[in-house]
N, C-alpha and C positions, 0 to 999 in steps of 0.2 A: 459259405452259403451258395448254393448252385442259383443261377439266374432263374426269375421268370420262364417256363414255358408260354411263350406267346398263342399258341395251338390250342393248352388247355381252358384260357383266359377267352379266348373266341368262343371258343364250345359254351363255354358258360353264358357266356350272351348273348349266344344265338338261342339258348337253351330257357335262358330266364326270358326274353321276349315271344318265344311260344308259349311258355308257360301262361302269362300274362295274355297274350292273346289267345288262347282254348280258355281258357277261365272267362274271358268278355262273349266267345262267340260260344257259349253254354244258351243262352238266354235264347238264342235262333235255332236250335237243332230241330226242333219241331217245326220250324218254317219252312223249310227248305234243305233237299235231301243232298243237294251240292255243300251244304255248310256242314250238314251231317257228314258226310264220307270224310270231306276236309279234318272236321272233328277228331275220326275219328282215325285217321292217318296220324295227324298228327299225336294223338294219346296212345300209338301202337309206340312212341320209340321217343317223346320229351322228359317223361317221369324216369322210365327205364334207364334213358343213357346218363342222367343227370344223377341216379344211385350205382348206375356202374364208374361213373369218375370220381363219385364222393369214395368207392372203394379203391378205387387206385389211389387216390392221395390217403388211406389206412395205411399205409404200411409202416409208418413209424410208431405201431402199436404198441410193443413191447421197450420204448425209449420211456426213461424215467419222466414222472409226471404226465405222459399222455394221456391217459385215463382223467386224472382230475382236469386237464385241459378241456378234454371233450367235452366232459360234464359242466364246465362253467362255460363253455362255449352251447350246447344246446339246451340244455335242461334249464340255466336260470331265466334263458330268454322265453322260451316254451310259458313256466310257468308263469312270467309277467306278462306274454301276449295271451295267456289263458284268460285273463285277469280284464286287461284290455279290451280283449273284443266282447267276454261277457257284458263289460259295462257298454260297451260300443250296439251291440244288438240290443241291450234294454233299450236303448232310446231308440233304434233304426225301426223296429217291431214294434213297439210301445208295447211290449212285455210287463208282465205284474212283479216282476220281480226278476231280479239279476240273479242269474243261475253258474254257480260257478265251479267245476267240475272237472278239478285238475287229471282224473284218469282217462276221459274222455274229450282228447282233441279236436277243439276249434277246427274244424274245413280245414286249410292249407297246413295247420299245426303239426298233422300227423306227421309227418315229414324229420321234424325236431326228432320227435319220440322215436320214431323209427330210426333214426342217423344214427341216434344215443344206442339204442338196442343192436343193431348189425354193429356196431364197434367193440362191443361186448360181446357177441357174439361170436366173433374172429378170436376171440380168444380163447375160444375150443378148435372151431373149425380150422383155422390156421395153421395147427399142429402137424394137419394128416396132409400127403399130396392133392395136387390140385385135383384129380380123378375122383379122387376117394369123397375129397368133402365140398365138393360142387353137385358130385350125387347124390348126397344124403342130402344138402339144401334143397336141391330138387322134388327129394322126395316127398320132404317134411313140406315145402312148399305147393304139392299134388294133394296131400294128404289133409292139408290144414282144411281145405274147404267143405270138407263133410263132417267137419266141428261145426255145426250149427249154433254154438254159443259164443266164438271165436267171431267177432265182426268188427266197431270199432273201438271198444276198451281197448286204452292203452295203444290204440293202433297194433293189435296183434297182429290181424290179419294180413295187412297189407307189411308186415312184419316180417309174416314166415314168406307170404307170397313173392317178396321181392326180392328176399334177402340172396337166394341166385345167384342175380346181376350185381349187387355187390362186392361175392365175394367172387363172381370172375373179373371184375375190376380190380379187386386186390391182387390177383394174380398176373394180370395182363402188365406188359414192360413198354415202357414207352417207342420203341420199335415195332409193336404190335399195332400202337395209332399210326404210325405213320408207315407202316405197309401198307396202308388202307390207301393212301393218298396215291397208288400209283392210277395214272389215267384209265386206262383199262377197266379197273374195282370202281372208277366213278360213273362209268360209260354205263355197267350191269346196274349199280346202285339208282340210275338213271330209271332208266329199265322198269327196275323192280319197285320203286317210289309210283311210276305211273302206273302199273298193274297192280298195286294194294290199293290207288287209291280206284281205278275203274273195279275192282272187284267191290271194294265196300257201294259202291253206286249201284253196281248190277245183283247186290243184296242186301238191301238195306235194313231187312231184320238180323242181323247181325246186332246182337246187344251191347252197346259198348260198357256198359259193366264189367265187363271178362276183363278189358283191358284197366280197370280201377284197383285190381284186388281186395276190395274192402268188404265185399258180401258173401257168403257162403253157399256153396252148389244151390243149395233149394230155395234161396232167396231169388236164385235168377234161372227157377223152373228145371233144375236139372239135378238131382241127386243119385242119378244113378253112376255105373261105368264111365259111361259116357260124358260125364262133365270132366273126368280125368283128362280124359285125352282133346277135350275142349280145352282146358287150358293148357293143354302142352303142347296144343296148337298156336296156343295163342303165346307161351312163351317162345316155340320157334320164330314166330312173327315179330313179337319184341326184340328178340336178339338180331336179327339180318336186318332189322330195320334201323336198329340203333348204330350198325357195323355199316350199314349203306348212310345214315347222318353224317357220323366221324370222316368218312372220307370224303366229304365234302368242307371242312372245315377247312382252312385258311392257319400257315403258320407264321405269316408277318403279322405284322402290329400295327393296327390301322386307328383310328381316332376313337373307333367303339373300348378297342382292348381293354381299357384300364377296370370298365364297367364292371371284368371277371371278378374282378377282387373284392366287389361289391353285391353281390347274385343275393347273399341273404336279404339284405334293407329290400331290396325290392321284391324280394321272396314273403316277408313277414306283413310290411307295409301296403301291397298292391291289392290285397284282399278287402280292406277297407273302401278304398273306389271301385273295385269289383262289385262289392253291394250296395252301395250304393248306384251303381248303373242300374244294377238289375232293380231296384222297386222306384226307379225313377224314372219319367217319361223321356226321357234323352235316348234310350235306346231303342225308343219307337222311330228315330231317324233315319237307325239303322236295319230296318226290318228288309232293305229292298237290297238285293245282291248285289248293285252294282256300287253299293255303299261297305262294302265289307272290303275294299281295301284303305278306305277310311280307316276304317276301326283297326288295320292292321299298323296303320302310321299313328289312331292315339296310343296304340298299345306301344311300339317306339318309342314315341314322347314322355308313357308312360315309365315306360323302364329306363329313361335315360333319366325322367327327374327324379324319380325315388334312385338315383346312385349318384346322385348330383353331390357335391361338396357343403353344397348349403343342407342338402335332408339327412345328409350322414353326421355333419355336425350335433344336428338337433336329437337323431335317435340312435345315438353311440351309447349315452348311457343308458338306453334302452338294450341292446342289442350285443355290444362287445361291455357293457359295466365298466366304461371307460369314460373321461369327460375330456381328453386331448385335442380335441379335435373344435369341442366346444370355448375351449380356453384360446387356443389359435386365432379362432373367427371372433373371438371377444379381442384378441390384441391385435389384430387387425382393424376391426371395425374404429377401436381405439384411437389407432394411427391414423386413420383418416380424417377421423374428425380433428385431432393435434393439430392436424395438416392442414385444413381448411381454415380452422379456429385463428392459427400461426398467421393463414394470408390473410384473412379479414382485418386481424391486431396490424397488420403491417400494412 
């Protein structure tokens, strides 16, 4: 077994703590157009790079049992966080009824379905060279948004839309991250990170929907020609932004790393305090700008303790359908009391 990539395990944590934090500072975009640009820099290139590496680590697609792997790895968690937050929003809403609607993903859900789908999907495109069926992803991904029925059943949308940067992740070699790292590509990426984010300031009608993939041309006022090459703007944008990310990543192994291994618990998990921020008055604390690097340290706090030892124990048989981890911290917790019990008798 080849070691750990330290590199990739970063990325992932630096990748799950934006996430986490765009999802807290959604609640201000209307406040404040500094939070807004921020916003929406950061949703040009967290979602993206995060399915361009889930596509890099595809490649062991055609290995016996990977398929069933997949599928027990997102589909059964999928359906029981389906389950979950239906019963979690009856009580946050006081909803008349819990609404449970497994083809129709929960907010952050989509994701699951979508991971399931591009890995299925590689099993056509795969076939042809990287040329061939990067274009037609493209295409079908240009194409999808004047399906006006096409939105978020089953997460199609954001299905065809994404599926792109996936499969140039499956295609990309790990040589290909780490040419990124030479100083120079981080000096431009410098560059170009402050000229995306001074551009979205100096136009703020700039819809950051383009950048969601979830809605189709005429939802977001554009069905003509013209929304075409709107989003093939907008996936130029995603891709230099996601290539300007990566070369800022770090390939040693610093106290955050292990967090990598963990990005789903706090991917499935962080949604729950998400909503609860939002219909709580707590985030009235944070309405004043010079409190949003607050919120950038609970969202830290926030992803460090959803990958914590103690929240992965408890939601493993949630999440990996495993209880190892929970049996562990039961024989430890065990041992300790032995232990105390022992010096008390003595």
């Amino acid at each position: 077994m080849e070691p750990r990539e330290y590199y990739f395990d970063n990325a992932k944590v630096i990748l799950i703590f934006l996430v986490v934090f765009g999802h807290l500072l959604r609640s201000f975009i209307e406040d404040s157009e500094i939070i807004y640009s921020l916003y929406k820099v950061i949703y040009t290139f967290h979602m993206p790079a995060f399915i361009l590496v889930s596509g890099y680590f595809a490649k062991g697609l055609y290995k016996k049992g990977y398929i069933s792997k997949i599928a027990k790895k997102l589909i059964l968690p999928y359906l029981i966080f389906q389950v979950i937050y239906s019963v979690f929003y009856y009580f946050l809403y006081n909803k008349s009824a819990i609404e449970v609607d497994p083809l129709t993903p929960h907010w952050s859900l989509w994701f699951l379905i979508s991971l399931f789908c591009w890995n299925m999907m590689l099993l056509l495109f795969a076939k042809y060279k990287a040329v061939y069926s990067i274009s037609m992803a493209l295409l079908l991904g240009l194409a999808v948004g004047y399906a006006d029925w096409i939105t978020n059943f089953l997460s199609l949308s954001r299905t065809f839309v994404f599926f792109p940067l996936f499969l140039i992740g499956y295609y990309m070699k790990k040589e290909d991250f780490y040419t990124l790292l030479k100083p120079q590509i981080r000096t431009v990426a410098l560059i170009i990170f402050a000229v995306v984010l001074l551009g979205f300031s100096l136009y703020p009608s700039i819809n950051y929907e383009w950048l969601l993939g979830s809605k189709p041309y005429i939802e977001m006022g554009s069905a003509s020609i013209s929304a075409l090459f709107i989003r093939l703007g907008f996936y130029s944008l995603s891709l230099i932004m996601v290539f300007c990310f990566f070369s800022f990543v770090p390939r040693k192994q610093y106290f955050f790393t292990d967090i990598g291994k963990y990005t789903l618990y706090v991917y499935l998990l962080h949604g729950f305090f998400v909503r609860i921020f939002r219909v709580s008055d707590v985030q009235n604390f944070f309405n004043k700008p010079v409190n949003f690097l607050l919120l950038a340290g609970v969202s830290l706090l926030l992803t460090m303790l959803l990958s914590s030892k103690l929240t992965i124990s408890f939601a493993q048989p949630l999440i990996e359908l495993k209880v190892s981890r929970l049996k562990s911290l039961n024989l430890k917790v065990r041992s300790i009391l032995h232990f105390y019990r022992d010096k008390l008798l003595n």
